[in-house]
PDBQT receptor file of N, H, CA, C and O in Angstrom, charges set to zero:
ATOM      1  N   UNK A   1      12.322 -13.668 -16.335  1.00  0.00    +0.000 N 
ATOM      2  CA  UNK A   1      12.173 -13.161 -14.980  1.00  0.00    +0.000 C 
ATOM      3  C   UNK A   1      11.225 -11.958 -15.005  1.00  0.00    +0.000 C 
ATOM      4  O   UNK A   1      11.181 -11.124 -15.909  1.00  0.00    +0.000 OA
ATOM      5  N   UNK A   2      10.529 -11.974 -13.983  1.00  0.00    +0.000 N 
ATOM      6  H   UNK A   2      10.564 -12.652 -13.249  1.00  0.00    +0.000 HD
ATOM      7  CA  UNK A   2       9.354 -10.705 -13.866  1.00  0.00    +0.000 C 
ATOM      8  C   UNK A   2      10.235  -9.535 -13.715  1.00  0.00    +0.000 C 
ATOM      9  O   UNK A   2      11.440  -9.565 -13.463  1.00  0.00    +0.000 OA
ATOM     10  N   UNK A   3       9.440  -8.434 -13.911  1.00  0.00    +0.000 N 
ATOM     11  H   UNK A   3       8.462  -8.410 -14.116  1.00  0.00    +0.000 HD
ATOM     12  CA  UNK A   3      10.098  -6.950 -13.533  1.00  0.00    +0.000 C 
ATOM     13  C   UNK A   3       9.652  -6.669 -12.069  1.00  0.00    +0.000 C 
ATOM     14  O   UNK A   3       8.535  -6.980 -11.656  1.00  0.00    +0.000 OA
ATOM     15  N   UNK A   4      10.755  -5.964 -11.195  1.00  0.00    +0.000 N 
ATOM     16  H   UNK A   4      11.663  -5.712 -11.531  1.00  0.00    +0.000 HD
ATOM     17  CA  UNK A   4       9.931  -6.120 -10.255  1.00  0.00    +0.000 C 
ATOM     18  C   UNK A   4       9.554  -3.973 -10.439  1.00  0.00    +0.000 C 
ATOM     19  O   UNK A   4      10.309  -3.125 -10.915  1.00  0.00    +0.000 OA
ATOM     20  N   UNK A   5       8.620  -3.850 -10.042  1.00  0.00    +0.000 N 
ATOM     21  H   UNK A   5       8.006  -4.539  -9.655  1.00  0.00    +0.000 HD
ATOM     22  CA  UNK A   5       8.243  -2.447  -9.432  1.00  0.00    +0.000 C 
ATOM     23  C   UNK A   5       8.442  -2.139  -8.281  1.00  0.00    +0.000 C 
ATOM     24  O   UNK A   5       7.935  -2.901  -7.458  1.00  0.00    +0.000 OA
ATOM     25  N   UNK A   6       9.414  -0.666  -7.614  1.00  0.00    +0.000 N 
ATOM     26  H   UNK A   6       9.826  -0.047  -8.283  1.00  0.00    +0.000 HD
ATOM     27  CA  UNK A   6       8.698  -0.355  -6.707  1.00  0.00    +0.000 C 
ATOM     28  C   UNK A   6       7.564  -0.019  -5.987  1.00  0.00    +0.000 C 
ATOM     29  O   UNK A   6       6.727   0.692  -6.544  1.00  0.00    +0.000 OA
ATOM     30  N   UNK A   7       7.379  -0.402  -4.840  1.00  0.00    +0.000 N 
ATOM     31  H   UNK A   7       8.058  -0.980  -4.388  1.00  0.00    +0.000 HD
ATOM     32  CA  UNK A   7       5.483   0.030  -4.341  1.00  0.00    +0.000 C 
ATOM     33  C   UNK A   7       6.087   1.289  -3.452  1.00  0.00    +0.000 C 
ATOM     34  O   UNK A   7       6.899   1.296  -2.527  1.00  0.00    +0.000 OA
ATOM     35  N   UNK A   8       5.339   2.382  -4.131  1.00  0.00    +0.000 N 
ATOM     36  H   UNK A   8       4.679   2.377  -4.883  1.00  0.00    +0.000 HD
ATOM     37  CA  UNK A   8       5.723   3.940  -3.587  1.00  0.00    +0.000 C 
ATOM     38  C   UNK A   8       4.289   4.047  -2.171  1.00  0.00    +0.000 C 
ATOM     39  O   UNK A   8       3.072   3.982  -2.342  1.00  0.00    +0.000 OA
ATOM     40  N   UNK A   9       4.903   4.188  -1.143  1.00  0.00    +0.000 N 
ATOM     41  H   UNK A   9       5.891   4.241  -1.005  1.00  0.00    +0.000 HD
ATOM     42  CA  UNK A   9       4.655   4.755   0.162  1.00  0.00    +0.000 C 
ATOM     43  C   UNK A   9       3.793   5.729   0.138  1.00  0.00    +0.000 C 
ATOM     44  O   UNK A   9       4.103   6.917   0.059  1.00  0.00    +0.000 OA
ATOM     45  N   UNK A  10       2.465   5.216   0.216  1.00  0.00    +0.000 N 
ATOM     46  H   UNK A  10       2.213   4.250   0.281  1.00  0.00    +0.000 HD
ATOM     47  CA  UNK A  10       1.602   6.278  -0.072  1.00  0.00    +0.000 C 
ATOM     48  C   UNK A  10       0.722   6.474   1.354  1.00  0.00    +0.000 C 
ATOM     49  O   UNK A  10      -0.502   6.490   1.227  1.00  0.00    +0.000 OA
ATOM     50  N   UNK A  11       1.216   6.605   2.532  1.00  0.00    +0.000 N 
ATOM     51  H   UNK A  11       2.211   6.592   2.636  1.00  0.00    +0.000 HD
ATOM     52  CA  UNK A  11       0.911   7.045   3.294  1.00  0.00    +0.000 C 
ATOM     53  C   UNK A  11       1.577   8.870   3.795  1.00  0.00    +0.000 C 
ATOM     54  O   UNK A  11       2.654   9.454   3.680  1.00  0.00    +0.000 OA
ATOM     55  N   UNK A  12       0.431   9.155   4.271  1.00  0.00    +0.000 N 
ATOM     56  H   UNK A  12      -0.444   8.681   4.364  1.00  0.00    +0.000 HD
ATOM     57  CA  UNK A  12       0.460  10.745   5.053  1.00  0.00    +0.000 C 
ATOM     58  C   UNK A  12       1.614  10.675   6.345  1.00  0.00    +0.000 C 
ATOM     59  O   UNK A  12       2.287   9.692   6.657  1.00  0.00    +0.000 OA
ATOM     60  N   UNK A  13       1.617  11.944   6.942  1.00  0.00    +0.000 N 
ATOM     61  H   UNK A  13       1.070  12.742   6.689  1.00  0.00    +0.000 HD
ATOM     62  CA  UNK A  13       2.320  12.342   7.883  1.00  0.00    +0.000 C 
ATOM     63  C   UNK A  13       0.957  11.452   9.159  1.00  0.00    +0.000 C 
ATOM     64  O   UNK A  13      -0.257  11.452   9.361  1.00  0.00    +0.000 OA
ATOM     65  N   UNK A  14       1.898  10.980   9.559  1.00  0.00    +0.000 N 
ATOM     66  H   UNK A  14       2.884  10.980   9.395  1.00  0.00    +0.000 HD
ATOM     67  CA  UNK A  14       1.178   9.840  10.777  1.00  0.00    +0.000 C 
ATOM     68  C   UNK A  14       0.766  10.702  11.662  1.00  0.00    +0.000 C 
ATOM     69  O   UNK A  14      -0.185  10.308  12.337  1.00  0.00    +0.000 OA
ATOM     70  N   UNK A  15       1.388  12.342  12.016  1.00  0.00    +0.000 N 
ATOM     71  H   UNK A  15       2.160  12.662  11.468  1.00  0.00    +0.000 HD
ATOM     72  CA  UNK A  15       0.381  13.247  12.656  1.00  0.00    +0.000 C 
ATOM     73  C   UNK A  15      -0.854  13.394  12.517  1.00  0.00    +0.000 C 
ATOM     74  O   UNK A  15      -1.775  12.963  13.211  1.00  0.00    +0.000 OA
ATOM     75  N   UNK A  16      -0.863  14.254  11.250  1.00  0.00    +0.000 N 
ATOM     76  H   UNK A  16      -0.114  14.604  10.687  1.00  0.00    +0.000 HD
ATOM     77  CA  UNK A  16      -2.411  14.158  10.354  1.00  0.00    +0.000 C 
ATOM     78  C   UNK A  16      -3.234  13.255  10.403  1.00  0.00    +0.000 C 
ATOM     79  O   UNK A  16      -4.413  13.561  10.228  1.00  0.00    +0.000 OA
ATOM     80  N   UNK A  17      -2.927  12.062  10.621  1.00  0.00    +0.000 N 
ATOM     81  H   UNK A  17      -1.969  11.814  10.764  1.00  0.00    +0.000 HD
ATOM     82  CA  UNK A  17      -3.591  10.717  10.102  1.00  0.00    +0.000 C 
ATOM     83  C   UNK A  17      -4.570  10.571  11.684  1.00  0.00    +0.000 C 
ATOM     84  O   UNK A  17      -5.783  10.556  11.895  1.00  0.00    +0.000 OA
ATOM     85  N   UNK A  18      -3.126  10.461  12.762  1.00  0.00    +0.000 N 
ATOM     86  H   UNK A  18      -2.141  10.473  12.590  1.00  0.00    +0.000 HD
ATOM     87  CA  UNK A  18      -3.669  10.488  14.252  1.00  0.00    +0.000 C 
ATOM     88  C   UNK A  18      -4.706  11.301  14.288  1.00  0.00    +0.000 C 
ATOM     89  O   UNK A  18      -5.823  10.798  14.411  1.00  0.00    +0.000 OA
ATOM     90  N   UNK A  19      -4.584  12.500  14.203  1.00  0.00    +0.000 N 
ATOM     91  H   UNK A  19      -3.676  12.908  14.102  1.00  0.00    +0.000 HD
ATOM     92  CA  UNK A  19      -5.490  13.882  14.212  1.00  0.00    +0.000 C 
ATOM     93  C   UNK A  19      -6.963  13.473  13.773  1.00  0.00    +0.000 C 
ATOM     94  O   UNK A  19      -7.941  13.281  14.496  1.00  0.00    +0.000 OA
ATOM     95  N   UNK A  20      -6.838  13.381  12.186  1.00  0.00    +0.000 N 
ATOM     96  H   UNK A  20      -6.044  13.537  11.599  1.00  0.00    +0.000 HD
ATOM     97  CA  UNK A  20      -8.004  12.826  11.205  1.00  0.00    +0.000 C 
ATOM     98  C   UNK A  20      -8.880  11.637  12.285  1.00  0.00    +0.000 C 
ATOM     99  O   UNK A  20     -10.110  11.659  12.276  1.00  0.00    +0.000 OA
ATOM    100  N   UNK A  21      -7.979  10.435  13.359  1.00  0.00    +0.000 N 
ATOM    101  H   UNK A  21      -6.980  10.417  13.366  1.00  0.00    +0.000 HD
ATOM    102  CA  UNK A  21      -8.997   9.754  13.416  1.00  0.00    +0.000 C 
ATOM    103  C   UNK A  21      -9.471  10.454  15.096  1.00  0.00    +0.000 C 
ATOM    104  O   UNK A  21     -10.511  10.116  15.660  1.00  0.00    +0.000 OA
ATOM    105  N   UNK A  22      -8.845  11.082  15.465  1.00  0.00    +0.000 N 
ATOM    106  H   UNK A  22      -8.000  11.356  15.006  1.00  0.00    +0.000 HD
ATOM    107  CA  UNK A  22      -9.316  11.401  16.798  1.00  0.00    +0.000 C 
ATOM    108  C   UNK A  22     -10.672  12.609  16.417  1.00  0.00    +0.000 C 
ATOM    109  O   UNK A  22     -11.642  12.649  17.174  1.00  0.00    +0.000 OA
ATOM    110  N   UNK A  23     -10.604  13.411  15.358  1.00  0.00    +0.000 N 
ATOM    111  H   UNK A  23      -9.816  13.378  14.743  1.00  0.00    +0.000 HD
ATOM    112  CA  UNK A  23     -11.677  14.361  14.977  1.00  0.00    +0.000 C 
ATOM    113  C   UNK A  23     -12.874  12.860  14.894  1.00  0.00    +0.000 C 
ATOM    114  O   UNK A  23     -13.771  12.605  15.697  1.00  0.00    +0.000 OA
ATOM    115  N   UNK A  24     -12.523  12.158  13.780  1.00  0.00    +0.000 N 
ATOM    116  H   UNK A  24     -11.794  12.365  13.127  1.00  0.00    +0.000 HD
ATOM    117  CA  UNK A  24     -13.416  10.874  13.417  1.00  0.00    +0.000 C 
ATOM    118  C   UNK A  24     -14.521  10.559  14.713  1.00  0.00    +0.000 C 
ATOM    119  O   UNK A  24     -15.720  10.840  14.727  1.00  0.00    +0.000 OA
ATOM    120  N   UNK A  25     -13.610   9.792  15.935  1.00  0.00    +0.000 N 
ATOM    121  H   UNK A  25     -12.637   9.564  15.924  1.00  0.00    +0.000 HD
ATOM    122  CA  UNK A  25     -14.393   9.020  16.654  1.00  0.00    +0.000 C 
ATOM    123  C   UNK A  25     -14.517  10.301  17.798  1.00  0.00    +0.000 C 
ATOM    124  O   UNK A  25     -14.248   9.811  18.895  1.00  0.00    +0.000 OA
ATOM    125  N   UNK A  26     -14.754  11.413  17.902  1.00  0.00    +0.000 N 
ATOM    126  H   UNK A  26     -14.973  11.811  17.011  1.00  0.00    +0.000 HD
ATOM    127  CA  UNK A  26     -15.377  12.245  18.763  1.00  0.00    +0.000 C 
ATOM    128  C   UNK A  26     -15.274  12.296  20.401  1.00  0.00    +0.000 C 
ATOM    129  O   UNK A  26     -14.568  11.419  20.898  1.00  0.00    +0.000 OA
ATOM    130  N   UNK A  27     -15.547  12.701  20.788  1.00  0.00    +0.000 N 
ATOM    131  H   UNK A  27     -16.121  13.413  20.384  1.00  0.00    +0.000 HD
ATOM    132  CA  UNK A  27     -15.062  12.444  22.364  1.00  0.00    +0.000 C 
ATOM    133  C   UNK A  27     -15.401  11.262  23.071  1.00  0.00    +0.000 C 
ATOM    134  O   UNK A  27     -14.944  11.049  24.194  1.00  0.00    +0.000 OA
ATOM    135  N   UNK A  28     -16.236  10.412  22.444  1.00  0.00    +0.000 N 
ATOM    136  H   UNK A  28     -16.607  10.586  21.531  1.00  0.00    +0.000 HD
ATOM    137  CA  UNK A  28     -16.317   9.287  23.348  1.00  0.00    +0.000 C 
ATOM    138  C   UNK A  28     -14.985   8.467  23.101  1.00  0.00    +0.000 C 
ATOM    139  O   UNK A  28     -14.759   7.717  24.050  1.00  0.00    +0.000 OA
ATOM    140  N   UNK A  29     -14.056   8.400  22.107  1.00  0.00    +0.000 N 
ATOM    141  H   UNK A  29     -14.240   9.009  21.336  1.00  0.00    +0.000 HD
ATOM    142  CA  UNK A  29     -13.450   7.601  21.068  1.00  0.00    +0.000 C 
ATOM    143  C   UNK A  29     -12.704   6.539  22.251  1.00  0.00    +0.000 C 
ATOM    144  O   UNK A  29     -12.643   5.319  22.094  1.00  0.00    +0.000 OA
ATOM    145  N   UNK A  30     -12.103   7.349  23.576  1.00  0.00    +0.000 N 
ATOM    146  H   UNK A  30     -12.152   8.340  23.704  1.00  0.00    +0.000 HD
ATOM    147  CA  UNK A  30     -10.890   6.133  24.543  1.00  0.00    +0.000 C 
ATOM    148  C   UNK A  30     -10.187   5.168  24.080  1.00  0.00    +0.000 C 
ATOM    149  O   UNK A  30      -9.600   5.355  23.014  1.00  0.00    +0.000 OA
ATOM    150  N   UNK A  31     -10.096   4.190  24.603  1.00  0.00    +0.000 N 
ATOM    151  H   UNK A  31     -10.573   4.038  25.469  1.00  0.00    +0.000 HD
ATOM    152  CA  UNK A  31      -9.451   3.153  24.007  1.00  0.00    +0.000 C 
ATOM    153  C   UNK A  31      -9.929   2.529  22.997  1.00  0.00    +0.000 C 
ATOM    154  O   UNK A  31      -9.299   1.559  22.576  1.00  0.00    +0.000 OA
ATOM    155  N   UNK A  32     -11.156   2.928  22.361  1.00  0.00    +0.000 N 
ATOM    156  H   UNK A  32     -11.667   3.716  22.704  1.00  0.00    +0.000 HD
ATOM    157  CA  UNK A  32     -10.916   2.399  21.077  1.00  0.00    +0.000 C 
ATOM    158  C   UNK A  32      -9.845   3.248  19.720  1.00  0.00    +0.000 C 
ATOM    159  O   UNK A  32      -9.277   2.766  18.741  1.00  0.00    +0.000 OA
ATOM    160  N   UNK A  33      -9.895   4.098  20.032  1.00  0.00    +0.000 N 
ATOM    161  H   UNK A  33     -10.357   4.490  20.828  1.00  0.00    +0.000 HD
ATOM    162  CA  UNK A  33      -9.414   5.194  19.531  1.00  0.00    +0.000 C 
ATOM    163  C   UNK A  33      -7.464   4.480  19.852  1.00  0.00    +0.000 C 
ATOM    164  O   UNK A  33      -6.650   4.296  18.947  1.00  0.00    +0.000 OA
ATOM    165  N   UNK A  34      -7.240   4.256  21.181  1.00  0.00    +0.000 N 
ATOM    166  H   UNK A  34      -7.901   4.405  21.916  1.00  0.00    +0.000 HD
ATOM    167  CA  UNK A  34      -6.229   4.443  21.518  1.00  0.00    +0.000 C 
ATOM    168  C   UNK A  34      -5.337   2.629  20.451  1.00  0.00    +0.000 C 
ATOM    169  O   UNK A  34      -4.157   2.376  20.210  1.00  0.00    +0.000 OA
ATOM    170  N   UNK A  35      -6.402   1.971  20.186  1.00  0.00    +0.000 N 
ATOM    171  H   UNK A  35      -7.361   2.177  20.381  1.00  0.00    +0.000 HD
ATOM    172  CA  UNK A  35      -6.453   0.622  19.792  1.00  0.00    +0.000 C 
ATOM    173  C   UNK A  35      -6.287   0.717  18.196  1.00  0.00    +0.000 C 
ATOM    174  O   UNK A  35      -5.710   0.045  17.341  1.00  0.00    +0.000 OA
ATOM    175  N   UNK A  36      -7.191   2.052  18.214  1.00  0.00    +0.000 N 
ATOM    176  H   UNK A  36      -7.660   2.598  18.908  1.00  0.00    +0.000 HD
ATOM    177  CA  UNK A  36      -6.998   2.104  16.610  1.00  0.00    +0.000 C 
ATOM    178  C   UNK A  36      -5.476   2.618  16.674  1.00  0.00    +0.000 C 
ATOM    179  O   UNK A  36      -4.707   1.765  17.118  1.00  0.00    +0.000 OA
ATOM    180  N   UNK A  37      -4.972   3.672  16.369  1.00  0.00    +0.000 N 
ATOM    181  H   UNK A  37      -5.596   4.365  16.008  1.00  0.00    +0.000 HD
ATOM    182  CA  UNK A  37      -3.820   4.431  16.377  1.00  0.00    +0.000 C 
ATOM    183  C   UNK A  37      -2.701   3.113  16.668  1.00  0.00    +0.000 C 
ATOM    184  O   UNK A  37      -1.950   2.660  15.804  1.00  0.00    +0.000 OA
ATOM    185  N   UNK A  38      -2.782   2.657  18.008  1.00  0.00    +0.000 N 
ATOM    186  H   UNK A  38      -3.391   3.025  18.710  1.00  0.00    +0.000 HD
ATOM    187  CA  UNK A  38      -1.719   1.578  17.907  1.00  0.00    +0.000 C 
ATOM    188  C   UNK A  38      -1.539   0.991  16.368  1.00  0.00    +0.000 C 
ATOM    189  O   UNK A  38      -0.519   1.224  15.720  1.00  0.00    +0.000 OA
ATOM    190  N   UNK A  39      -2.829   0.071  15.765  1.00  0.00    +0.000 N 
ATOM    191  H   UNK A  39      -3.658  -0.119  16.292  1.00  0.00    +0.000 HD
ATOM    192  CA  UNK A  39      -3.023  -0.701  14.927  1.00  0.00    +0.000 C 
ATOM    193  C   UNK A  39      -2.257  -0.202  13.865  1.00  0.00    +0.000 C 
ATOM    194  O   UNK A  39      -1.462  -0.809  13.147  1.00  0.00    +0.000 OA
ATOM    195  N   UNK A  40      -2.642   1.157  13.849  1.00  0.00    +0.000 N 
ATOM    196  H   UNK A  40      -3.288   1.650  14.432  1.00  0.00    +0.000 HD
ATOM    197  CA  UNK A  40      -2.156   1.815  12.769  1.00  0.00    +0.000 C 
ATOM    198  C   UNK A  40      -0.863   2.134  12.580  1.00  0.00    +0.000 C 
ATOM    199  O   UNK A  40      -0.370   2.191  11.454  1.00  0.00    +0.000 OA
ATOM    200  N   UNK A  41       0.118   2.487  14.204  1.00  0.00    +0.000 N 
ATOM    201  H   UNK A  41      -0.283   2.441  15.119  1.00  0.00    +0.000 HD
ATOM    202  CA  UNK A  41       1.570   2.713  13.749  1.00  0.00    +0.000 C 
ATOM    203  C   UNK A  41       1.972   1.131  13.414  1.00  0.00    +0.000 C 
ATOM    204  O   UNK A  41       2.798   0.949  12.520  1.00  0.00    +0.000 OA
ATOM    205  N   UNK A  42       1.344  -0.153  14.191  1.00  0.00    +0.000 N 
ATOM    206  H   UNK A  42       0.673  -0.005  14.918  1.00  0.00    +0.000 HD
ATOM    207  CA  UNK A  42       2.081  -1.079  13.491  1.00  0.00    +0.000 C 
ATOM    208  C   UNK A  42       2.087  -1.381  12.499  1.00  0.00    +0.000 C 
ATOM    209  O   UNK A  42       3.024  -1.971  11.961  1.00  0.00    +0.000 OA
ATOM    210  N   UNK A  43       0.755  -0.977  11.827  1.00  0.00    +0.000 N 
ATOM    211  H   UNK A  43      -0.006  -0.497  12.264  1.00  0.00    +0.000 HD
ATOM    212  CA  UNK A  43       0.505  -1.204   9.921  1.00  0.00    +0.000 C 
ATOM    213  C   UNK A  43       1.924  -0.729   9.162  1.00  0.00    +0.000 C 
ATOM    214  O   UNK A  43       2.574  -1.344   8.317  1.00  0.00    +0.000 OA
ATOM    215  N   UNK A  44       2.252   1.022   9.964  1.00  0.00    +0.000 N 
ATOM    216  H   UNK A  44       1.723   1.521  10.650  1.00  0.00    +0.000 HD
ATOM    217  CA  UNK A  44       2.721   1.633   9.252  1.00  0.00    +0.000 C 
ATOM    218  C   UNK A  44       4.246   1.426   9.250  1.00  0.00    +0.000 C 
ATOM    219  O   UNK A  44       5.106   1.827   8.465  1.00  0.00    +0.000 OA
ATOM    220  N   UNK A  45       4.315   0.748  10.262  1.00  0.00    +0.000 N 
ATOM    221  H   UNK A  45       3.617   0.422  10.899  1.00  0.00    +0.000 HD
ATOM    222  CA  UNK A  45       5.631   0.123  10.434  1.00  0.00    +0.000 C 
ATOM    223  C   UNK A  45       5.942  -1.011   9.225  1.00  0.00    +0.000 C 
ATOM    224  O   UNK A  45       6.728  -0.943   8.280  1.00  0.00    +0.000 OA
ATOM    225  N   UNK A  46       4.885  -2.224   9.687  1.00  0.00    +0.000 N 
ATOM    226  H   UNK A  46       4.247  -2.279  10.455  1.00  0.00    +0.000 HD
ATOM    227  CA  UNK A  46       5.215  -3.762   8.444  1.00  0.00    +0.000 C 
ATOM    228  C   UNK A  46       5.603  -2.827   7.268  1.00  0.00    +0.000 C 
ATOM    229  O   UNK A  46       6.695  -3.060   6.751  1.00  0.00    +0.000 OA
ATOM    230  N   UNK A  47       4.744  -1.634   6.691  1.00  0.00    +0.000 N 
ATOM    231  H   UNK A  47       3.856  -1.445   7.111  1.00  0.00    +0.000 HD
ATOM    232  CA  UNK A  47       4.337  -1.191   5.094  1.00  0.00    +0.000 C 
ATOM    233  C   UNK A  47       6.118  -0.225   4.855  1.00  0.00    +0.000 C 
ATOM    234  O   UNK A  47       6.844  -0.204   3.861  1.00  0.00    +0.000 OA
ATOM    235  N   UNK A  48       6.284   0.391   6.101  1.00  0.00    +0.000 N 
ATOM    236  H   UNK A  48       5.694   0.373   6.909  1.00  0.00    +0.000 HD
ATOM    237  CA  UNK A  48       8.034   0.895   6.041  1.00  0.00    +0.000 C 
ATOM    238  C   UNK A  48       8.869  -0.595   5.333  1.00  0.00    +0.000 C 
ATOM    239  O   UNK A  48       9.273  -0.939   4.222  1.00  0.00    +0.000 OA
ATOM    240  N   UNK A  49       8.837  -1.001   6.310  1.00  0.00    +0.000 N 
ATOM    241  H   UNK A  49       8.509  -0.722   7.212  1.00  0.00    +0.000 HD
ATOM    242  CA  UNK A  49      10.093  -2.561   6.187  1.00  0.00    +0.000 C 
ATOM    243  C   UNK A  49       9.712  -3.095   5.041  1.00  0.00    +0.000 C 
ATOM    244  O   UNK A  49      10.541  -3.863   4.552  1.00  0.00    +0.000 OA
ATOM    245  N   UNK A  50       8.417  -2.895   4.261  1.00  0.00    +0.000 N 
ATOM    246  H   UNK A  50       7.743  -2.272   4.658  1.00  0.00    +0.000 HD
ATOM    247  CA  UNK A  50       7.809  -3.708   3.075  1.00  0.00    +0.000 C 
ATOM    248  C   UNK A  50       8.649  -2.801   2.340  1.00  0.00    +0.000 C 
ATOM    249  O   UNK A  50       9.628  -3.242   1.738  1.00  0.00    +0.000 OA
ATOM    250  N   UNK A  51       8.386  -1.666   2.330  1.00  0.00    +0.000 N 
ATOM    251  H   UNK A  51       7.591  -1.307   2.819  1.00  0.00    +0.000 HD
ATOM    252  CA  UNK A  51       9.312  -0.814   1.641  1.00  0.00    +0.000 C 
ATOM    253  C   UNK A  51      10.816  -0.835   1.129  1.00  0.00    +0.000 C 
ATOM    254  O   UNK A  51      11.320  -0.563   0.039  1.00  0.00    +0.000 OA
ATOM    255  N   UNK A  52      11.439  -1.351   2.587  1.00  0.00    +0.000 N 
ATOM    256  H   UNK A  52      11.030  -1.571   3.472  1.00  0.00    +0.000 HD
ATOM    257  CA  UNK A  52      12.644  -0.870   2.756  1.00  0.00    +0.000 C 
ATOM    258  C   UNK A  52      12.933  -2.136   1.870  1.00  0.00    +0.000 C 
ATOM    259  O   UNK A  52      13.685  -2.072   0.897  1.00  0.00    +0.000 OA
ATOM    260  N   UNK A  53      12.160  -3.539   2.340  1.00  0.00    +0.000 N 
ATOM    261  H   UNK A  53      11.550  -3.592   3.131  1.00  0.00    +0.000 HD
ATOM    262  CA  UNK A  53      13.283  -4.962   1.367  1.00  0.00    +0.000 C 
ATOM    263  C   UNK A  53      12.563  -4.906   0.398  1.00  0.00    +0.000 C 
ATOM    264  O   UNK A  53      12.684  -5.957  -0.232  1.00  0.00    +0.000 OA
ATOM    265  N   UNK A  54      11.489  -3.867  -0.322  1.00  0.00    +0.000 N 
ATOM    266  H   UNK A  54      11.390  -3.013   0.189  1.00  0.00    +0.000 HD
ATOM    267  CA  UNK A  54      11.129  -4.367  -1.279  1.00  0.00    +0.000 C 
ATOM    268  C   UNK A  54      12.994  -3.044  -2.203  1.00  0.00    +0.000 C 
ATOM    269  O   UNK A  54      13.682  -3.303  -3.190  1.00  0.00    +0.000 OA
ATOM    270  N   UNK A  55      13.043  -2.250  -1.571  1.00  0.00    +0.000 N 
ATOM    271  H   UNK A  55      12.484  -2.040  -0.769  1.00  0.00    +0.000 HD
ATOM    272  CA  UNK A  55      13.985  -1.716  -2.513  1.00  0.00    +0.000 C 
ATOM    273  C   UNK A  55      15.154  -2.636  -2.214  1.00  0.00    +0.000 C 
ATOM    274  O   UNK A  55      15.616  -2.951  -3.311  1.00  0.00    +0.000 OA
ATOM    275  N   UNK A  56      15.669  -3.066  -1.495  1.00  0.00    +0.000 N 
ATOM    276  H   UNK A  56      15.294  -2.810  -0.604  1.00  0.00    +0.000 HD
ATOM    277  CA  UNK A  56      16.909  -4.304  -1.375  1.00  0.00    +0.000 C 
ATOM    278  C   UNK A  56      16.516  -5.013  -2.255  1.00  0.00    +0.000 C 
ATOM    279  O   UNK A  56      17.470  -4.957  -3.030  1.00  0.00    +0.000 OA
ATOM    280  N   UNK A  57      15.683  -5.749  -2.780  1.00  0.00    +0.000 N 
ATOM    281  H   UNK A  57      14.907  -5.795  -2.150  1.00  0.00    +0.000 HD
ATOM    282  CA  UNK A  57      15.216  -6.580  -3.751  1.00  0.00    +0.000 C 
ATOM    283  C   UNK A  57      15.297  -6.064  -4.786  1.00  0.00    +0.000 C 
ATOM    284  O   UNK A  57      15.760  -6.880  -5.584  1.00  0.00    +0.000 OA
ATOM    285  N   UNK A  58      15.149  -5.361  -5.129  1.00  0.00    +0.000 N 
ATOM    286  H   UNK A  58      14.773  -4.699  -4.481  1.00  0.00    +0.000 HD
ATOM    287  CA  UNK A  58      15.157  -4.090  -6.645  1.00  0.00    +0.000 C 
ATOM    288  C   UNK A  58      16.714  -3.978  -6.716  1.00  0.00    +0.000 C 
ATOM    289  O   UNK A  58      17.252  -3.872  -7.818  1.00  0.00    +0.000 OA
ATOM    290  N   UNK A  59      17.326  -3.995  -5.761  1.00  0.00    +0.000 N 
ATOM    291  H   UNK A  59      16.889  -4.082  -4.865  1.00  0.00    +0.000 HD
ATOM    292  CA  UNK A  59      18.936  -3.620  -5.717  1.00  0.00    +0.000 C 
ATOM    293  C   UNK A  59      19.892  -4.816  -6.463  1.00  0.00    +0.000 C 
ATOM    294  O   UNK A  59      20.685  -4.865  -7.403  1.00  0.00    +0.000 OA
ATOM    295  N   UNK A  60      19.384  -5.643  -5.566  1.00  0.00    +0.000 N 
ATOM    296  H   UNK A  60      18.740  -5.602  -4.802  1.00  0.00    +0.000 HD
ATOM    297  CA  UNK A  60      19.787  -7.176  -5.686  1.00  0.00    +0.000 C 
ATOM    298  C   UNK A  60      19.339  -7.289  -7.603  1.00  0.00    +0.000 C 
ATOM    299  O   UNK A  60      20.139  -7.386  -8.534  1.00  0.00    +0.000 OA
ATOM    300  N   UNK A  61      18.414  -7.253  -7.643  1.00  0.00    +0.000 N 
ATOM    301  H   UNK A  61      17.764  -7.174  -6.887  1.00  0.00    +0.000 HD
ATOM    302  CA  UNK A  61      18.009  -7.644  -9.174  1.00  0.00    +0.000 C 
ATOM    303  C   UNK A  61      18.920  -6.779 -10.145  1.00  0.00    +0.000 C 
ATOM    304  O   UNK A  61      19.642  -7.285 -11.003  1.00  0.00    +0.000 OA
ATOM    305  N   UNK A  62      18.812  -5.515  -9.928  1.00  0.00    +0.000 N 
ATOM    306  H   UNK A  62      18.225  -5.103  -9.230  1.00  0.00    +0.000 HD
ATOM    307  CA  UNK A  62      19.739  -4.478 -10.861  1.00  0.00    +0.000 C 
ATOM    308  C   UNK A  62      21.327  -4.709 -10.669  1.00  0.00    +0.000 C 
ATOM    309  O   UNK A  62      22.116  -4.452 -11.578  1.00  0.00    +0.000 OA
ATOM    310  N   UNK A  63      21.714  -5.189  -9.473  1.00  0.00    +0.000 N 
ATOM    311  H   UNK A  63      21.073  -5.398  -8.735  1.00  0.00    +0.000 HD
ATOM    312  CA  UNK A  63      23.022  -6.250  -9.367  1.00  0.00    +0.000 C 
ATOM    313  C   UNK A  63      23.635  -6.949 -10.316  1.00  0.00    +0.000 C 
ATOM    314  O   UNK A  63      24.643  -6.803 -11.008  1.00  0.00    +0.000 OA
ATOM    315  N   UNK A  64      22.427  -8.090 -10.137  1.00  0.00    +0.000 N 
ATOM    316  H   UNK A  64      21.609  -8.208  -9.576  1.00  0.00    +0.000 HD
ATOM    317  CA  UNK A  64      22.074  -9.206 -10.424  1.00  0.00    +0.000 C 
ATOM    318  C   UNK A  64      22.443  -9.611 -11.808  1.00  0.00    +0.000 C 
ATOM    319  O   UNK A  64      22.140 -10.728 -12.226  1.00  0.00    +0.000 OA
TER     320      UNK A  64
């Protein structure tokens, strides 16, 4: 059986991140801006829950 690894959460404070892209796309940015940021809390959401069952899975195995 493989080993599994945790994948460590290497994202920033989602403030900062917002911030970083609104400096980025400059005052014209609007809804693209507003399109990005969405995109991005849902990324950051899937990559949480990837998180969360990848440690249930790690649990289960050390169970196991």
């Amino acid at each position: 059986m493989a080993e599994i690894f945790p994948f460590p959460n290497p994202l920033s404070n989602s403030a900062t991140n917002a911030h970083d892209l609104q400096t980025a796309a400059g005052p014209s940015g609007g809804s693209d801006m507003d399109n990005m940021l969405q995109a991005r809390a849902r990324i950051q959401k899937v990559l949480h829950e990837l998180d969360r069952l990848t440690g249930e899975l790690c649990q289960l195995v050390i169970e196991g």
